[in-house]
C-alpha positions in Angstrom: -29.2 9.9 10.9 -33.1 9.9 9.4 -35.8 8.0 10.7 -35.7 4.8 8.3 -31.5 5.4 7.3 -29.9 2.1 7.5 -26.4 2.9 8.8 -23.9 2.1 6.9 -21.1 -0.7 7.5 -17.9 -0.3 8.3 -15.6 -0.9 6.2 -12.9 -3.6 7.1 -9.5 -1.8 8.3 -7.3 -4.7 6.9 -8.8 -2.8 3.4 -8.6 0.4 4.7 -5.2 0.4 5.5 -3.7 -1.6 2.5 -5.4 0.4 0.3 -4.0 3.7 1.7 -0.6 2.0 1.9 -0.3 1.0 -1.5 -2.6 4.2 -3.3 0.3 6.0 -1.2 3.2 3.8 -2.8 2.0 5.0 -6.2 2.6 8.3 -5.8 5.7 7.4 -4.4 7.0 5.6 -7.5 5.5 8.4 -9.9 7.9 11.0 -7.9 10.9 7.5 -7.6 10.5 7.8 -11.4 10.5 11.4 -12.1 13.9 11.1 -9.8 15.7 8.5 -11.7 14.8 10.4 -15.3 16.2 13.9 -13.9 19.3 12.2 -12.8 19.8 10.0 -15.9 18.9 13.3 -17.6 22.1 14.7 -15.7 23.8 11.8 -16.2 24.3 10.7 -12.3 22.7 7.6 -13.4 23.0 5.3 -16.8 18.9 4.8 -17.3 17.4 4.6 -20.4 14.4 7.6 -20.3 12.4 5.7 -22.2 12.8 2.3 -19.8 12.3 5.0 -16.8 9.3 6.0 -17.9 7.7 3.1 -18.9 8.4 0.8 -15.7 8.0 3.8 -13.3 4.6 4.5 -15.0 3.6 0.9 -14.9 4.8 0.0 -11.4 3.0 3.4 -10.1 -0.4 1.9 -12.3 0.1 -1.5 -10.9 0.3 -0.3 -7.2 -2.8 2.0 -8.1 -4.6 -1.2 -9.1 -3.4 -3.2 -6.3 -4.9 -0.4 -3.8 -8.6 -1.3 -5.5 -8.3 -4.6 -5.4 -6.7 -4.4 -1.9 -10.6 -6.0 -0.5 -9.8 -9.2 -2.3 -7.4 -12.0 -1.3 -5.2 -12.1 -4.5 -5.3 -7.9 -4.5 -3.0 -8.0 -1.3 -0.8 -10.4 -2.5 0.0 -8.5 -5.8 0.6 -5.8 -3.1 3.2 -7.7 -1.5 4.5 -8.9 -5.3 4.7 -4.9 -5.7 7.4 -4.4 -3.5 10.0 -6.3 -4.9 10.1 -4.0 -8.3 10.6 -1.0 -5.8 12.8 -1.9 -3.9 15.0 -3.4 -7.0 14.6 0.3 -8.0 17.5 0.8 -5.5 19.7 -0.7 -7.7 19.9 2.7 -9.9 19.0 5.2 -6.9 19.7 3.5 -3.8 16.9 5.7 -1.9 14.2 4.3 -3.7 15.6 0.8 -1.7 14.8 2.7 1.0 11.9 4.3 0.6 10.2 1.0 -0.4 11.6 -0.7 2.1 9.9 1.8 4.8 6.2 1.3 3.1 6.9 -2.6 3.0 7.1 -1.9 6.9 4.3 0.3 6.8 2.3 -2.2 4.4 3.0 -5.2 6.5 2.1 -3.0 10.1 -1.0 -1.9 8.0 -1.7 -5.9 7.3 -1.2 -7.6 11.0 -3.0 -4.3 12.8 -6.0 -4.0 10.1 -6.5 -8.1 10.8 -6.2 -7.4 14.3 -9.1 -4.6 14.1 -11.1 -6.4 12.0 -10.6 -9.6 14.7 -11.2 -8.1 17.6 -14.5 -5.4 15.9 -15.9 -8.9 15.0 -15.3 -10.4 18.7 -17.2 -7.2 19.9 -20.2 -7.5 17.3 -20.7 -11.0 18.8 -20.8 -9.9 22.2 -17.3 -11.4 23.2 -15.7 -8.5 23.7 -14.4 -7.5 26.7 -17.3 -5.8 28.6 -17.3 -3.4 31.8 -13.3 -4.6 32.3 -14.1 -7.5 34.7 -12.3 -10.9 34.2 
């Protein structure tokens, strides 16, 4: 760093890691949509293509959006909201269940341990933290 460079702050892991969750679970559904159109293409599943491709490509948009809104209240909760489309998906291709099921895990870890960090960082800045490990 430059004489005179503020340093910058660090961003809150609660966003961090919501927004890497859910930017993650778009590209997930893109690929969960590209799946259920090859296999109603080969007729393993009764989808309509065109109902595949518009709610796969809107779902995989909305989690996109979720991810950049994941610093505000309401953005996680859409993120939460999110999941119950995927995971519905299973309903045509039961591994898309499971596969949102897993990043609901992950989102959910990602939520409690970024709150966590972003606890205990603030406990540190205000000189609470736990200092030289005495008791």
């Amino acid at each position: 760093m430059t004489h005179g460079e503020v340093p910058r702050r660090q961003r809150p892991a609660l966003v961090v890691f919501t927004q890497t969750t859910l930017l993650l679970e778009s590209l997930a559904t893109f690929f969960a949509m590209l799946v259920t159109w090859g296999l109603g293409r080969a007729s393993v599943v009764d989808v309509s293509t065109g109902a595949v491709w518009v709610a796969g490509s809107a779902l995989a948009a909305a989690f996109a959006f979720a991810s950049g809104r994941a610093n505000t209240r309401w953005g996680r909760i859409l993120g939460w909201v999110l999941h119950i489309p995927l995971v519905a998906g299973g309903l045509w291709v039961p591994a898309i269940a499971f596969v949102g099921l897993m990043f609901l895990g992950l989102y959910a870890l990602g939520v409690r341990l970024g709150a966590r960090i972003d606890k205990e960082r603030a406990q540190h800045a205000a000189g609470d933290g736990v200092q030289g490990g005495t008791t």
